[in-house]
C-alpha positions, 0 to 999 in steps of 0.5 A: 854579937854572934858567934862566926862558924869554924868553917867559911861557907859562902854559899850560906850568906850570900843569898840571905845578904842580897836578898836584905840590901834589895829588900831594904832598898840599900841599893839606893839609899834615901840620900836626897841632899847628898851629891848624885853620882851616876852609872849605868850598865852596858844593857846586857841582852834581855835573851842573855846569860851571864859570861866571864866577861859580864862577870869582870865588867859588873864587878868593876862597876859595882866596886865604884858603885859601892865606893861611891855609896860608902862616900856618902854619896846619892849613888845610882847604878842604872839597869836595864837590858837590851831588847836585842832584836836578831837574838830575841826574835831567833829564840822566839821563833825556834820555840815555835819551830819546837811546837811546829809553828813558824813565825809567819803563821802569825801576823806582825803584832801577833808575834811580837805579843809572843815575844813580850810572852817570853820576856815576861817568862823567860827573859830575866835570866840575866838579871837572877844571875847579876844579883849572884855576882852582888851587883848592887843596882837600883833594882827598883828603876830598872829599865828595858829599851823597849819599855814605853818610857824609852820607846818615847825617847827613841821615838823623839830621837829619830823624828828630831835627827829626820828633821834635821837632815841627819836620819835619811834613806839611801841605797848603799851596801850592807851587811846582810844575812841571808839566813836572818834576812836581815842588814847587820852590824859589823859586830854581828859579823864574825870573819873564818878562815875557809879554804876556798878557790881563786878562779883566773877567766878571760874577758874578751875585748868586745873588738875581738881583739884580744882579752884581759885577764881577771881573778876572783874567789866568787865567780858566781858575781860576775853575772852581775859585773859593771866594769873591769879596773885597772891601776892609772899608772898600769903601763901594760894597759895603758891602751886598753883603758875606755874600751869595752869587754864583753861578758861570757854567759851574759854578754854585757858590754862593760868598761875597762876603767882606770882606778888605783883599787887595782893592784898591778903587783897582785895577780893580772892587775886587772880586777872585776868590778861588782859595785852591788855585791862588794864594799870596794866594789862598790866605792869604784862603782861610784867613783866612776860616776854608776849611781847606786840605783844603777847598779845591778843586784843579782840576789834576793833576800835570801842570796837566790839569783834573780834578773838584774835590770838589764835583763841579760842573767840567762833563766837557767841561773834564775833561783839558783842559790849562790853556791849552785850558781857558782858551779854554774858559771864556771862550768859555763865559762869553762865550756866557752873556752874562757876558764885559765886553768890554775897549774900547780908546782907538779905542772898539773893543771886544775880549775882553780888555785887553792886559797885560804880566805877571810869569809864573813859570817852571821855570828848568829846565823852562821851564813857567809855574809852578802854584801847586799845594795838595798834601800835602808836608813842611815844617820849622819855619823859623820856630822854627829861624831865632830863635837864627840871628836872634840869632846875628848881633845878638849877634855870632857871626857878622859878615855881610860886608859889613854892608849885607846884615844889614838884608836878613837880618833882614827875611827871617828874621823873616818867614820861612815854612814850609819846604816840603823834599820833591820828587817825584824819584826822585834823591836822599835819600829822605824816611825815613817809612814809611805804613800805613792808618788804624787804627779804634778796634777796631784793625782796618785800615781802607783809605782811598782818596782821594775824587778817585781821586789816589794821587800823593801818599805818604799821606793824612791817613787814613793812619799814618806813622811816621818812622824811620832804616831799614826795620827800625826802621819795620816795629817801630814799625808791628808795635807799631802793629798790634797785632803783625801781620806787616808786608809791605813794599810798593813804594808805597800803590797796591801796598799797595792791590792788597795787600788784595784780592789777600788779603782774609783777611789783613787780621786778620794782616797789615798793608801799609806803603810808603814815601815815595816822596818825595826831600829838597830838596837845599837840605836835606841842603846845609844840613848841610855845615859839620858832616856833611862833616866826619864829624857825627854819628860824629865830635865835630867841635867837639872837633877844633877844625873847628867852627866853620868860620873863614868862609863865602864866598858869593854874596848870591843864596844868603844865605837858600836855603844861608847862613841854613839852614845857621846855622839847622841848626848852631845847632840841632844842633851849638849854635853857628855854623857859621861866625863871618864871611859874606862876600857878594860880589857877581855878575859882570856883563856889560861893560855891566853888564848881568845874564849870561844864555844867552839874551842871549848875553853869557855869559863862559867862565872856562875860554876866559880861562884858554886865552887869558891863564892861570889866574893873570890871571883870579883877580887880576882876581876879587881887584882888582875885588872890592869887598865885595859889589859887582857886578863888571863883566867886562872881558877887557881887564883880565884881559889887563892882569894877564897883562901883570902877571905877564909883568912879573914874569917878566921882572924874575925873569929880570933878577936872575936873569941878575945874579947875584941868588937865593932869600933864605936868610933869612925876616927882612930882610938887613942894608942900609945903602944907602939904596935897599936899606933903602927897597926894605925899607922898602917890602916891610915897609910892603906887608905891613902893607897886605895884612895889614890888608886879609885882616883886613878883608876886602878882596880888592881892597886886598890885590890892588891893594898887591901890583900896585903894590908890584911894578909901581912900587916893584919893577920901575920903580924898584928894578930901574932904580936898582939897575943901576949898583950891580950893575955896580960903579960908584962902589964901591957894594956889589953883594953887599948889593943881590944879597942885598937884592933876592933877599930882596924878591923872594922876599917877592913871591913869597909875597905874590903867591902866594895871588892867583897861585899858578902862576907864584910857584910857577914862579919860586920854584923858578927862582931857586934850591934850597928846603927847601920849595914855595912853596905852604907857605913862610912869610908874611913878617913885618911888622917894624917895625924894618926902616922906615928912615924916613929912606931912605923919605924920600929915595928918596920925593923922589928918585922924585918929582925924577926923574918929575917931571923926566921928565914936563916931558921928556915934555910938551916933546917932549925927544928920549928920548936927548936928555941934558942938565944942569940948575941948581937954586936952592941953599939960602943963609943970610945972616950977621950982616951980612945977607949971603948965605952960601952952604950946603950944604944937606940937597937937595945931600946928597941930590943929591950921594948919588943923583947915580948915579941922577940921571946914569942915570934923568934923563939929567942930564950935570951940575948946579949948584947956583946962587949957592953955585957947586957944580957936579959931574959926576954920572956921577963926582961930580966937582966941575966949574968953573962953566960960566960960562953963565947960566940965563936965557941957556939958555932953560930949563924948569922943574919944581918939587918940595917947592917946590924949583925946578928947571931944564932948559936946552934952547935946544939941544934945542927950539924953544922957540917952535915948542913954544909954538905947539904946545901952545897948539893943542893946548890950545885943541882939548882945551879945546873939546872939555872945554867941549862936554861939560860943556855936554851934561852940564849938559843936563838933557834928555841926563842924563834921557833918554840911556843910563845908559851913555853919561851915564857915558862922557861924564862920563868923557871930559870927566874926562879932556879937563880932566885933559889940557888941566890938564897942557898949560897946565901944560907951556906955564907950564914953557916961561916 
């Protein structure tokens, strides 16, 4: 045993504690017999840092994690990072750019030999930053998606879904990125209000008949326009559906055709359609019979316009960026007449109607979105999400909390095609090789593509063959070509050049490329419940490791990680990866308002843990986790909860400094003080709580059972009552509260330890010699035989007498010194004649028991007990003469408990009038200011129109101002 510091640091454990649990490998303890459980943690990006949300994810699966270690069980929290392809290649090249270098100046594997550079310097910031929060992961095993292990299993997934018809190439739409020059995800796009512009144009009737009327935000696309819509049922129409328009500036002749996306009640009715440069566009485009290879792209990589396959894109557009070409093309339909100006409610005409609109951009770049047609490859969600579908409705896996389920099924049962390729450099490259079209007399062909574009891997002119190596796809093409020889090319344009730098080899050889594509990390990420643990060169399943016990997640990632990752183990491993889901919910602002940079209201995890410890911040996570609610951020409850742990502390020092050590016993000691057994009781009846609250999920009850059981029963009560015994007086056993206290302390301890490792760990090795660190001691046993209801039920009366008590003190103003005694309405029974006979009643056993802690917590000289005439000391337990003085003479308050009433005489103590008067004051400015809320809440005018905000803080304040004017009539009802 070591003597604890008067002061709590934690600064000053923290490290050394991590620092031993990771050096001694406690973190996955040698358990080979004991019953695996499984986690593993949505891999953080290897470029990130650790942000409030990581903070309430990781601490909520480090509390399961550590629960499940102190069960007993082979507990193993997977972790690894995530080699996050956009983000890691962006902060790659801005070094170079820093040292005036570009990524171009290098070749492919140059670059991504510079980024492996980093990674090895650079790149585990966040996983530093995960050990400061305490997260207790299997260190020794972790995992990175791009680590060979991994990179085999995405290999294998992707080869195995091409074969099964599930992975395949086709012309779509996508996100893309100009500014990256990449497809994205939809989670990588982030949608901006903007104050843009509605531009109205006329379309001319290729009969010269008459025009139609059409609106858009991006006129710019209508150099690349197919058709023009209107609704089936548009009476005003009707007539015009099958004709033709004919375009200004490019003099394409295009359909009106008939489909319900038009609008009628939304501007003309009439709306463009650019099925290459918009989603619904496109889904019309294709309804209407315009294949995807027909339709026209009138932008680069990099949003520039270029010719469309009809060649009617005049030159002086050609180059032009999207926003040059959008002033250019309303300057030239306003110059042909066929601008219809926007005229305001002044009669003031402009060139278009000012809008607000939803805009998409990069989340990274900061570039406006391109919906862009491009060759990509897709995976069949739709085909993999049914057995995932199923999953859920049959049980499998229980989503968490059961609200979510709703939104699972309606995303999953519409799902769309995957799109999982990106053009990067960094990350798995997609494992298909191409070669030129083979003719029907099996010489090679060379097809370039019309419009020049050789960004894309391949053509539809082109072979591919998907294979796990190079070697493997230069056999399947040898047999392909008849058995010439294979040369390997750097990319299509090299395999070009080829051709005409040997013309003769065109009967012998044959040039292959790879695909210069990258996965979408969302793909290989969806393969972590299995390949980091050893799939496809381990049997997981055999091990007992799959299926994971529980994923924790945030809700934002349910279909982008969650959903994906049950698609791909149900597919390959034939069960769920994991049996429950558990979503929680985002950590706002105070306000309640989203986190942003850009707002400035952004909390840093790691400023708290400098500030209060790493302890405070985690039990904030836990206590204000509410199954999948949002938690709003609130500093001043974090440094609560370092007052919390400072509490324990200092009543660690207390039985320290009284003799009181580590338990040598996991069961309960022997007790037959009642306020041992109900101390007992008490630790029994929290274990119950936070064992039913794990089962169920709830970080919050499991939290809040253990902040009260040591804040309220342990540390204000327990502690207090327990002195006088420890001090030997009235012959009560001290050896037994010593050993009782020690055991309940240590139960704390364990309890605690999941929620707050470092200082448990601290306190558990200060109070004496361990077999074992806390870390991997045992979860303490619910035994229903230690209850002692009857000491439960006593100590409960007692607790409410003496608060009670103490508050009637409190609300009259009763100096904190001041002692007094007090009168109590004794029990009587009448005989047979009907005369009162006095008893002694089971209250005066219970105040004849506890008349040490009566004298000591109550401040109470003495008490007598009327009519039955029983005075005694409760210092001594003496019986005393009766005082002779009356109650009503003594000017008494009184306090009522069980329906019991009790009374203080305190005409020597107050001024019973002036105490009158002074309550009445007070409760008549409580009252006012209770009634002006009320009438400001029963404005409907306040409640409609004002701040959510502040309609809530004064439904708060008025909560409160009733509460305090209730506890002051009730003060003045003492005073008679």
């Amino acid at each position: 045993m070591s003597d604890l510091p008067k002061t709590f640091d934690p600064s000053a454990i923290e490290t050394r504690w991590y620092a031993h649990w990771e050096e001694q490998g406690l973190f996955r303890p040698d358990r080979p017999n004991a019953q695996p459980w499984t986690i593993v943690n949505p891999p953080p990006n290897v470029t990130g840092s650790l942000h409030i949300g990581h903070a309430l994810d990781n601490t909520l699966q480090d509390i399961l994690v550590r629960h499940a270690r102190l069960q007993g069980k082979d507990a193993r929290w997977v972790v690894g990072t995530d080699h996050a392809g956009i983000a890691t290649q962006m902060v790659v090249e801005r070094q170079l750019n820093a040292s005036g270098e570009k990524r171009t100046d290098y070749d492919r594997d140059a670059f991504v030999d510079k980024v492996w550079e980093w990674k090895a310097e650079s790149g585990g910031q966040i996983t530093r930053q995960l050990r400061r929060l305490g997260c207790s992961m299997d260190w020794a095993n972790e995992r990175f998606t791009m680590d060979e292990g991994f990179s085999k299993a995405v290999v294998k997934v992707f080869v195995d879904l091409h074969e099964q018809g599930l992975i395949y190439r086709d012309k779509r739409l996508v996100n893309w990125d100009p500014g990256l020059g990449t497809a994205i995800s939809d989670l990588e796009v982030e949608t901006r209000e903007v104050q843009g512009k509605f531009w109205h144009f006329k379309y001319p009737l290729s009969d010269g008949s008459d025009h139609i009327h059409v609106a858009t935000t991006r006129p710019e696309t209508m150099l690349a326009d197919m058709a023009v819509a209107v609704h089936p049922d548009d009476e005003r129409y009707a007539a015009l559906v099958d004709k033709t328009v004919t375009l200004p500036i490019t003099g394409r002749e295009i359909p009106i055709i008939p489909d319900a996306h038009a609008d009628p009640e939304l501007g003309s009715g009439a709306v463009k359609i650019t099925p290459g440069h918009d989603f619904n566009d496109f889904e019309v485009g294709r309804r209407y019979g315009i294949k995807p290879a027909d339709m026209y792209n009138m932008l680069d990589s990099r949003a520039h316009v270029v010719q469309t396959k009809d060649e009617l894109v005049p030159d002086a557009f050609i180059g032009l960026s999207r926003e040059d070409a959008r002033t250019a093309v309303v300057e030239a339909l306003k110059a042909a007449g066929a601008l219809i100006p926007h005229v305001d409610k002044d009669g003031n005409e402009h060139d278009a109607e000012p809008r607000t609109i939803q805009t998409p951009y990069g989340d990274r770049s900061g570039v406006v979105i391109e919906p862009w047609l491009t060759d990509q490859w897709y995976v069949d969600a739709q085909t993999l999400a049914g057995p995932a579908i199923d999953a859920v409705r049959q049980g499998k896996v229980e989503i968490v909390p059961k609200s979510w389920e709703k939104t699972y099924f309606n995303w999953m049962e519409n799902i769309q095609p995957w799109c999982v390729s990106r053009q990067l450099w960094w990350g798995h490259r997609i494992p298909a090789w191409y070669g030129f079209g083979v003719q029907h007399d099996g010489r090679l062909a060379i097809h370039i593509p019309e419009d020049g574009e050789l960004r894309d891997a391949g053509t539809a002119l082109d072979e591919v063959r998907v294979a796990e190596d190079e070697e493997t796809a230069r056999s399947l093409f040898q047999e392909a070509y008849n058995d010439r020889e294979i040369v390997v090319c750097s990319d299509r344009a090299a395999a070009v050049a080829y051709f005409f730098d040997n013309p003769n080899s065109i009967y012998t050889h044959a040039p292959i490329w790879r695909d210069p594509d990258v996965l979408d990390t969302w793909f290989s990420s969806a393969l972590w419940p299995f390949a980091t643990l050893g799939w496809p060169d381990e049997d997981v399943k055999a091990a007992g490791r799959y299926p994971n016990d529980i994923l924790i997640s945030g809700f934002d990632i349910l279909f982008f990680w969650d959903a994906r990752m049950m698609m791909q183990g149900l597919h390959f491993m034939g069960e769920v990866p994991f049996r429950k889901l558990y979503l929680h919910g985002l950590v706002r602002a105070a306000d309640g308002s989203k986190m942003s940079k850009s707002k400035g209201n952004t909390v840093d995890p790691l400023g708290l843990i400098d500030q209060y410890g790493a302890d405070a911040l985690r039990f904030f996570m836990a206590a204000m986790e509410s199954q999948g609610r949002d938690i709003k951020m609130d500093q001043g409850r974090v440094e609560g909860y370092r007052n919390f742990a400072t509490k324990l502390w200092n009543a660690a020092r207390f039985c320290q400094s009284n003799g009181i050590g580590a338990s040598k016993t996991v069961e309960a000691p022997e007790a037959k003080l009642s306020v041992n057994r109900w101390i007992i009781a008490e630790t029994i009846r929290t274990v119950q709580q936070i064992d039913l609250a794990f089962a169920d999920l709830r970080f919050d009850g499991a939290a809040n059972a253990i902040y009260h059981f040591v804040w309220d029963r342990f540390c204000d009560w327990y502690l207090e009552l327990i002195k006088p015994v420890l001090q030997g007086e009235r012959g009560l056993d001290s050896d037994e509260t010593r050993e009782t206290a020690g055991w309940v302390l240590d139960q704390i301890l364990v309890m605690l330890h999941p929620f707050m490792p470092f200082i448990t760990e601290e306190l558990w090795h200060a109070l004496g010699t361990r077999e074992n660190d806390l870390i991997v001691a045992q979860w303490p046993i619910a035994d229903a035989r230690a209850m002692y209801p009857e000491a439960l039920k006593e100590m409960d009366w007692l607790i409410r007498f003496i608060s009670e008590l103490r508050r009637t003190r409190s609300e009259l103003n009763v100096p904190p010194g001041a002692r007094t005694n007090l009168w109590i309405d004794a029990h009587v029974e009448r005989d047979a004649t009907g005369g009162e006979v006095p008893v002694m009643s089971e209250l005066e056993g219970r105040v004849l028991a506890n008349a040490v802690y009566i004298n000591r917590l109550a401040r109470v000289n003495w008490v007598e007990f009327l009519h039955s005439g029983l005075v005694f000391d409760t210092a001594t337990g003496e019986r005393l003469e009766r005082s002779g003085m009356t109650h009503e003479a003594q000017g008494c308050a009184t306090f009522v408990v069980d329906d019991q009433t009790y009374m203080l005489p305190l005409a020597d103590v107050i001024d019973f009038d002036a105490e009158r008067a002074r309550l009445k004051k007070s409760v008549e400015a409580i009252e006012k200011e209770r009634d002006s809320l009320a009438k400001r809440l029963d404005n409907p005018a306040f409640v409609e129109k004002a701040k959510p905000e502040a309609v809530e803080k004064a439904r708060v304040d008025h909560a409160d101002k009733a509460a305090e004017a209730s506890r002051l009539r009730s003060a003045m009802e003492r005073l008679g």
